[in-house]
C-alpha positions in Angstrom: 59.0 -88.6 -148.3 61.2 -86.7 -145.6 59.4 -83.7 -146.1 56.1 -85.6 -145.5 57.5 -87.2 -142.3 58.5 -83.3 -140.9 55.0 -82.1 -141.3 53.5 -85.1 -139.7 55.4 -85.0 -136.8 55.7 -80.8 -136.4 51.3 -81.1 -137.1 51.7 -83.9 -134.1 53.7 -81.5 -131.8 51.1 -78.2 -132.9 48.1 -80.7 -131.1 50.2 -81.7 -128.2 50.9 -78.0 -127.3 47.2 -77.1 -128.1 45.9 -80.1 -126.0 48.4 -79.2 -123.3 47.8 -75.6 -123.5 43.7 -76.4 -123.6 43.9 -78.5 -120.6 46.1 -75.9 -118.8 43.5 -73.2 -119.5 40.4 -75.3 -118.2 42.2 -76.9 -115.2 42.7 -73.0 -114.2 38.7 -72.1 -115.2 37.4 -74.7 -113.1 40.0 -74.3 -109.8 38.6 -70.8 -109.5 35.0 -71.4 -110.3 32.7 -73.3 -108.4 30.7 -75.1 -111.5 31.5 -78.8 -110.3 31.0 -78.4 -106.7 27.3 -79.2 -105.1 25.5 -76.4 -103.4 25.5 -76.5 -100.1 22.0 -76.8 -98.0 20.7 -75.2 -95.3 20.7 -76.4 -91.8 16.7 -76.2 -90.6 16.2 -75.3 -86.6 15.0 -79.3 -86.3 18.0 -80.8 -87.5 19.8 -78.1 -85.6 18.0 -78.7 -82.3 18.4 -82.6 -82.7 22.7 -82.2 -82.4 24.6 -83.6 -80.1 27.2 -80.5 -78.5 30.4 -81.9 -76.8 32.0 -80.1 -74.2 35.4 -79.6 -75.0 36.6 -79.7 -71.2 34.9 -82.7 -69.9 33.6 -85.6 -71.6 29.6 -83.7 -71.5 27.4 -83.7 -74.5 24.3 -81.9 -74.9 21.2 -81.7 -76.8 21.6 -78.4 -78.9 18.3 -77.8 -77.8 19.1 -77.3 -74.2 20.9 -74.1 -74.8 18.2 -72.0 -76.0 15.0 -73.8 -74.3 15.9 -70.9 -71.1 17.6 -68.2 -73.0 19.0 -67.5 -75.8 22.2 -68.7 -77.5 24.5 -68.7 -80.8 25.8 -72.0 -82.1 27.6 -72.1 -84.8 28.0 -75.3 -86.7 31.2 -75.2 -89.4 31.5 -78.8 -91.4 35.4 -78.6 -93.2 35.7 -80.7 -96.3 37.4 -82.7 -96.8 
């Protein structure tokens, strides 16, 4: 019966350290891919036109528009996540 007992519980301790060792390898699969993340869309000139710019001297905010209705201008819009 003690022999029974030993390979029940070293069979017990082979799954944890598979399951362990499993989880290990797909937590470090899916941190360096990008599989569960949504793709991220594309800004069109309306939307970008429509957004508010605020000054970062004064208390001013813009249409983004205004900047290229005269002459040209880059804006670059950067949304962190988080």
């Amino acid at each position: 019966m003690e022999i029974l007992e030993v390979e029940l519980f070293e069979m017990g301790m082979w799954s944890l350290g598979l399951g362990a060792l499993g989880a290990v390898v797909a937590g470090v699969f899916l941190a360096n891919t990008d599989l569960c993340l949504t793709k991220p869309a594309h800004a069109s000139l309306e939307f970008l036109e429509d957004a508010d710019l605020r000054s970062t001297v004064d208390d001013k905010t813009i249409k983004a528009k205004a900047l290229w209705e005269k002459r040209g201008a880059v804006v670059m819009a950067v949304r962190r996540p988080g």
